[in-house]
N, C-alpha and C positions, 0 to 999 in steps of 0.2 A: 719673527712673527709679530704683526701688530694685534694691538688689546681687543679687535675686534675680532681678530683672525680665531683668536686662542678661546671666544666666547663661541663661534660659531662650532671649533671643535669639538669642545666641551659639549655643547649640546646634542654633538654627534647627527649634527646637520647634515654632515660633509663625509660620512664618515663609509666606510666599504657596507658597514650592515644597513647603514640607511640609503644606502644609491641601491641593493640588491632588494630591498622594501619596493623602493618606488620604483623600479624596473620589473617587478611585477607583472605577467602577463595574466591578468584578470580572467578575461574570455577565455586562455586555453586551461586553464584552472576550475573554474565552474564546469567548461566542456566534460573534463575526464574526472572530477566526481561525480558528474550526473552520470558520467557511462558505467562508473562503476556500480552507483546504486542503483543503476536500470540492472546492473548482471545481477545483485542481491536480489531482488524484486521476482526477476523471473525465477533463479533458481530456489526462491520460498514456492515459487505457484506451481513447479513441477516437484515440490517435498524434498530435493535436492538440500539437506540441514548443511550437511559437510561442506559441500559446496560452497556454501552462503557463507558459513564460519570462515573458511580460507578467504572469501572476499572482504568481509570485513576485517580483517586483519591486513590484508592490501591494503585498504582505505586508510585503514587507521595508523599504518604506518608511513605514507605515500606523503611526500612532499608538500604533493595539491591540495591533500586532504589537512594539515599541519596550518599553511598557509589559509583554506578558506576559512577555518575554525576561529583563527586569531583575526580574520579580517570581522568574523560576525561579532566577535564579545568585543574589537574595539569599534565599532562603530554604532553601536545599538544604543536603547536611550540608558545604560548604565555603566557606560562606558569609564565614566568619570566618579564610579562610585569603587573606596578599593573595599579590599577584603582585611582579614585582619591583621596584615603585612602591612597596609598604609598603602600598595603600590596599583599604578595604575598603568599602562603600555601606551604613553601618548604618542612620542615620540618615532619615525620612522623605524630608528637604529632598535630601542625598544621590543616594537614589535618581531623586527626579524627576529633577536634573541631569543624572546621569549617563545616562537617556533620554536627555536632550535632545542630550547629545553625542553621542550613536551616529548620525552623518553617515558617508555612504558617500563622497562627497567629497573627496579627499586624506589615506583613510582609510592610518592606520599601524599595523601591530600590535605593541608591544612584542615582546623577549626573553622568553622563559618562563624561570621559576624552578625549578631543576631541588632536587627533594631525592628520595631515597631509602627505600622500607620494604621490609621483608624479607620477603622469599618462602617457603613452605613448604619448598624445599630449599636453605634457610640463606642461600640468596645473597639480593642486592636488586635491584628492578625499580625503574628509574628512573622520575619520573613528570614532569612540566612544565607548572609552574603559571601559569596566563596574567596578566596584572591583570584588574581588573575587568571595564574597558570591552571588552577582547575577550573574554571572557567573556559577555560582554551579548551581542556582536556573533554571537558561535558561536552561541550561545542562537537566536539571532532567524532565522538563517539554518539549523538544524536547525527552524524551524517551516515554514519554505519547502522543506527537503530530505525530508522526512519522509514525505511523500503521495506522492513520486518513489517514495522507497526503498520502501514498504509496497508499491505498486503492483506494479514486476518484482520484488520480492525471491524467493526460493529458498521452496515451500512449505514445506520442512521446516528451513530455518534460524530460529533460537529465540531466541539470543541478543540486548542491548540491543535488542529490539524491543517494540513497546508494548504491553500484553496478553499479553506470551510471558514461560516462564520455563524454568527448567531441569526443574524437576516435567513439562513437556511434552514438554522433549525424550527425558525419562527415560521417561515414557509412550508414545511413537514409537520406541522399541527392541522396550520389550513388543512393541508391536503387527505390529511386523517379525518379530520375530525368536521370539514365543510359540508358533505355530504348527507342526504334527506335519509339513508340507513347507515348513518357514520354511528361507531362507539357514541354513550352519554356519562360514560363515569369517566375520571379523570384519576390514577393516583400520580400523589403530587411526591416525590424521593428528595429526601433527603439525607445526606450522610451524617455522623457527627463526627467533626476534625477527620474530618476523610486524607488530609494528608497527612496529619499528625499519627497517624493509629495503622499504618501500613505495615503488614507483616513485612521484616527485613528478611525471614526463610521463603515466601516465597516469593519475594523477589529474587533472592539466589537461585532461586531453584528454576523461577520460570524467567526472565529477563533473558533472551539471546545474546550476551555481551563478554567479554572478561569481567570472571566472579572475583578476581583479585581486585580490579581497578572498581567495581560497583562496588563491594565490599570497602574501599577507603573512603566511596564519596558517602555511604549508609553511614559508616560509624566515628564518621570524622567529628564529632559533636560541635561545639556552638559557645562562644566567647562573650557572657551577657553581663558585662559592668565589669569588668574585669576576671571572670570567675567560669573557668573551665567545667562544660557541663558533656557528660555525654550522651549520644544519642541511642536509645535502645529498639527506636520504634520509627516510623515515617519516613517521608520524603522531607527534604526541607524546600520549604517555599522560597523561592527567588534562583532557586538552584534553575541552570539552562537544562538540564537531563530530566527534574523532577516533573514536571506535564505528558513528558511522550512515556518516562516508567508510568505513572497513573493512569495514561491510558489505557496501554496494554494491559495495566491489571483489571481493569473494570472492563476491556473488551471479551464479550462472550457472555454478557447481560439479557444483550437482545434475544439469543440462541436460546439462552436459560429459561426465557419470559414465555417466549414461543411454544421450546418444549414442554411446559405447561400448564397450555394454555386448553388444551385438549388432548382425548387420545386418540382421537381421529381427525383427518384431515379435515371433514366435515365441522365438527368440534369447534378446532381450530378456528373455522371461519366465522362462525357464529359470533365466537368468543371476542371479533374484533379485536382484538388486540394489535397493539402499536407501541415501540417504543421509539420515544426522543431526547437523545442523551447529549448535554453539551458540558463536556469534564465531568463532574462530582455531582450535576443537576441533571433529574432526569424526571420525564413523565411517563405514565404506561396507561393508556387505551383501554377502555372493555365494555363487554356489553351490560354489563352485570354487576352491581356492587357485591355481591356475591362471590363471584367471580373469583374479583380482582381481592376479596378478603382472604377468602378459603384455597386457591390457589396458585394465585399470582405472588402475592406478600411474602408466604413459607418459601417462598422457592429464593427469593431477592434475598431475605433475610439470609439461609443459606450459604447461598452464592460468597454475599459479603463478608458471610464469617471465616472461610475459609483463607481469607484474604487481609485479614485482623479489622475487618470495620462493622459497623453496625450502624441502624439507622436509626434520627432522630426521632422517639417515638412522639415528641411535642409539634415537631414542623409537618413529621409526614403525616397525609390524611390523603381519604377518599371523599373525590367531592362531583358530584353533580354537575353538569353543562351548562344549566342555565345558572348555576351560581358563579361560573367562572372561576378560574383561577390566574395567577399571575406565573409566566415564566421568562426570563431574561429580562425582565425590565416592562414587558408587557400582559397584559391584561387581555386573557381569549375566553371569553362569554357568549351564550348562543343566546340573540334575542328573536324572539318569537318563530322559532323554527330559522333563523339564519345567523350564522356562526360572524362576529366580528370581531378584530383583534387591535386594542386600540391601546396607547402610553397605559402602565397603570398608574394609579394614582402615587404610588412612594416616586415613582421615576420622576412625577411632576414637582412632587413636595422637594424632592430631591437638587433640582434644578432651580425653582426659586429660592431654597434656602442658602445653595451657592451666589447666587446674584447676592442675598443679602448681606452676603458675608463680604462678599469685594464691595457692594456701596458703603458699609462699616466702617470696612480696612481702606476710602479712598473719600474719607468727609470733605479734607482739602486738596485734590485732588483733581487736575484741570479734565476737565469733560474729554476730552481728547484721549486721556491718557485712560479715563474711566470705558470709554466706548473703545480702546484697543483693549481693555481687559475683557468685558463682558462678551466681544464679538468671536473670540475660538468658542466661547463656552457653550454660547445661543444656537453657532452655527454647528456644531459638532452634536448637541443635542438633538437637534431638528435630524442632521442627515441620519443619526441614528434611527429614527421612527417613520422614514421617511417613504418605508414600503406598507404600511399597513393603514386604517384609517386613523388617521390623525388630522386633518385638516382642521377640524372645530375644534381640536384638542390645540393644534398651533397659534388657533386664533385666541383662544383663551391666552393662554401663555403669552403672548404680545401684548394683549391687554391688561395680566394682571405684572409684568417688567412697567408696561407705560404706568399703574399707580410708582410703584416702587421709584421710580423714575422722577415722578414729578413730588415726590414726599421728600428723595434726597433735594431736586431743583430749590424746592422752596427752604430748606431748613437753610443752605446754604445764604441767604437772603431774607431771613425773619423779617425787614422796615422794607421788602419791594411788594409790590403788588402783584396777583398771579398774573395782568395785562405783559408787565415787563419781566416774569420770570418767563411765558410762555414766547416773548421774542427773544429772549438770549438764548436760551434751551431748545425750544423748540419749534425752529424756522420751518416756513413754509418751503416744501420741493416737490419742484412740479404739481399736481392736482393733494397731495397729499398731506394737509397742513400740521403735523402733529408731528412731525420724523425728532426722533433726538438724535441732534448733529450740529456741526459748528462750520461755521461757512469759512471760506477759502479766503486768501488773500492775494490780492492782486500785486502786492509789491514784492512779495516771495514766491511768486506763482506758485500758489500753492491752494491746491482744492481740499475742500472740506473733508471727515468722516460721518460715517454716518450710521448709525446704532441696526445690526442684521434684527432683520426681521423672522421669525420662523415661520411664519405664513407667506413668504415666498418660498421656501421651496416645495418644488412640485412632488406629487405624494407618484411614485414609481413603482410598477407590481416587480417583485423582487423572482428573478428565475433561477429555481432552485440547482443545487446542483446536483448531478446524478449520483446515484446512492452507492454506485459500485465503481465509481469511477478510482484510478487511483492512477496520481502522476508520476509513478516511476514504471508504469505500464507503455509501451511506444504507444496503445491506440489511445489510453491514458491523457500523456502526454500533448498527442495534438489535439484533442479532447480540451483541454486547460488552454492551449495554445488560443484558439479558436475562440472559446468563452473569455480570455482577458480581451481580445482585441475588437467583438465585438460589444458594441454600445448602446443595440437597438431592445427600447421596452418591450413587453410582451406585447402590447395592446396596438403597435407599429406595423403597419404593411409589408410582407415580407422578411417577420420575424424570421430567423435561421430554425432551421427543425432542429436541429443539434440539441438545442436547448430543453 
């Protein structure tokens, strides 16, 4: 065996568990976990409990379901972060093993890894990182929980759900609150450390799953500078299972809000009420600050307590229509009798304070390499707002990057004159003389870049998605089908009705 032979070994390139990796038959794999979480799906919708239970434990033990678990935690963006083992499953051979070890059996879950990133208002949200194998093991058992969760879940809860996103929930305000006899009061929820403060009794008690195998990922505690701590309370953040459990604990919010909201259907209507819940943030509709004080609150409060959480009595508040309030990032204010939903202003601050931060971190730094940093950040911010009004709001933001822009051009150049900093910086293209971008070279063939703009993109009416829709439903399914592969705006000739 030559010295290359025994290196490729080694790395178990060549090896029987890494040829049975990438012989993988992908498509009949996704086939027969979707069919199986279509059988959990319908037998929730016919109350069949037993039923469902047998099927997820099929799932959960089934090959396909083994195999797509370990394909999702190794290919995701955390793939390459370990847990407090140090290990990672890069490697083909790797991952089949690590299949093979995911036995429920005298199953252990390691301590999570706890580290830290910082949150919008300066502080940091702890997260807890698993190792691999439980990792896999969440993986597999979110493919068992999932056809539960879609089934009861809250028609208007948006968040970590499959299909849903914040663009919807942002769409189901409009649609509440656009109308000339829409609700005028707004409450604004807030949890405090909503995953931190989860009762772990009733998660055992209500979670559809193995109480043995949830019970190790609940109490497995958290490894912070070296010093073993345990856990008595919550979900841990960064866990794959901890979003779809929070779900299901908080769904049955909207039902709660509804029930009393009146005790007549009459009542009811009046009462306008609406709930929009996206994870741990949620708003409630009404017609009445009244209302929504004396009997919408008692009732949330409630709810929450039985569930070990409680709300922030600082953040939450009842607030008026035309004062607007902010949710996911945006700002919904009714002006003068018409409701519009536009960046809030922290989204904006938020967004130049990042540019300031990469022109800081890139003083000597060729423009080139500056305009590859700034361009995911402009662009990904834009498409985020990109269904509500924003256009004056994009225009601003372009112009106040171009200060930012021309304060780094010049510092770079204190003895040039702005004549000659505005032609190395900031060439003319086509009609538009101001672009910051760097021209091409002809002897490298090689074209320019050139600084995105967010007032090019086009501002799109965003089409919600249906409130009861759920995709492990068959009509569900081609339901979702249908809505990925269509691409036409609402305001297009010929829109699909489906939508």
């Amino acid at each position: 065996m030559t010295a290359n032979d025994a290196k490729v070994s080694s790395a178990g390139a060549s090896s029987p568990a890494a040829q049975m990796w990438d012989q993988a038959n992908w498509p009949h794999i996704e086939a027969e976990v979707k069919r199986l979480q279509m059988r959990i799906a319908k037998a929730i919708q016919e109350g069949r409990w037993g039923k469902a239970k047998s099927l997820q434990r099929l799932l959960t033990r089934s090959h396909s379901g083994k195999m797509l678990a370990v394909k999702r935690v190794t290919e995701n963006r955390g793939k390459r972060t370990p847990g407090v083992d140090g290990k990672v499953w890069k490697p083909s051979a790797a991952r089949w093993n690590g299949m093979l070890s995911m036995q429920h059996r005298g199953y252990r879950a390691m301590p999570l890894r706890r580290i830290y990133i910082p949150k919008s208002n300066g502080k940091k949200r702890p997260l807890g990182i698993p190792c691999m194998r439980d990792r896999a093991m969440q993986a597999l058992w979110k493919l068992a929980l999932e056809p539960i969760a879609e089934t009861l879940a809250d028609p208007n809860s948006y968040g970590f759900r499959p299909e849903r996103s914040t663009a919807d929930a942002i769409e189901q305000c409009f649609k509440a609150l656009a109308g000339p006899t829409s609700a005028e009061w707004i409450l604004e929820g807030d949890i405090r450390g909503c995953f931190d403060n989860f009762s772990h009794l009733w998660f055992l008690e209500h979670i559809p799953m193995d109480k043995v195998v949830l019970r190790q990922w609940l109490e497995a505690g958290y490894v912070d500078e070296g010093t073993l701590f345990a856990t008595r309370a919550g979900t841990p953040q960064g866990g794959i299972i901890s979003p779809i459990i929070a779900n299901m604990a908080l769904d049955g919010l909207e039902a709660v809000v509804h029930a009393n909201s009146g005790r007549t259907y009459r009542e009811r209507q009046r009462a306008r009420v609406n709930v929009i819940r996206y994870a741990d943030d949620f708003v409630v509709t009404g017609a009445s600050k009244d209302g929504l004080e004396s009997q919408i609150l008692p009732a949330i409060r409630q709810f929450l307590a039985e569930r070990g959480l409680e709300l922030s009595e600082e953040k939450t508040r009842i607030t008026h229509l035309t004062d607007g309030f902010d949710f996911l990032g945006q700002n919904v204010r009714r002006y003068g009798g018409k409701l519009l939903i536009k960046p809030a202003r922290k989204s904006i601050k938020s967004l130049l304070d990042k540019i300031r931060e990469i022109l800081k971190g890139n003083t000597s730094s060729t423009q080139e390499l500056l305009i590859r940093q700034l361009n995911p950040v402009i662009r990904g911010w834009a498409m985020y707002h990109r269904h509500i009004v924003a256009k004056a709001v994009f225009t601003l933001v372009d112009h106040r990057i171009w200060q930012l822009l021309w304060i780094w051009a010049k510092r770079r150049h204190p003895n040039k004159g702005a004549r000659w900093v505005k032609e190395r910086y900031f060439p003319t293209n086509g009609s538009r003389k101001w672009s910051f971008a760097t021209k091409g070279s002809a002897r490298d063939k090689t074209s320019g870049v050139e600084l995105f703009r967010a007032s090019t993109v086009a501002i799109i009416r965003h089409i919600k998605v249906r409130a009861t829709a759920n995709p492990f439903d068959p009509e569900g399914a081609e339901y979702f089908a249908r809505r990925r592969t269509s691409k036409r705006p609402v305001g297009w000739p010929g829109a699909s009705p489906w939508c």
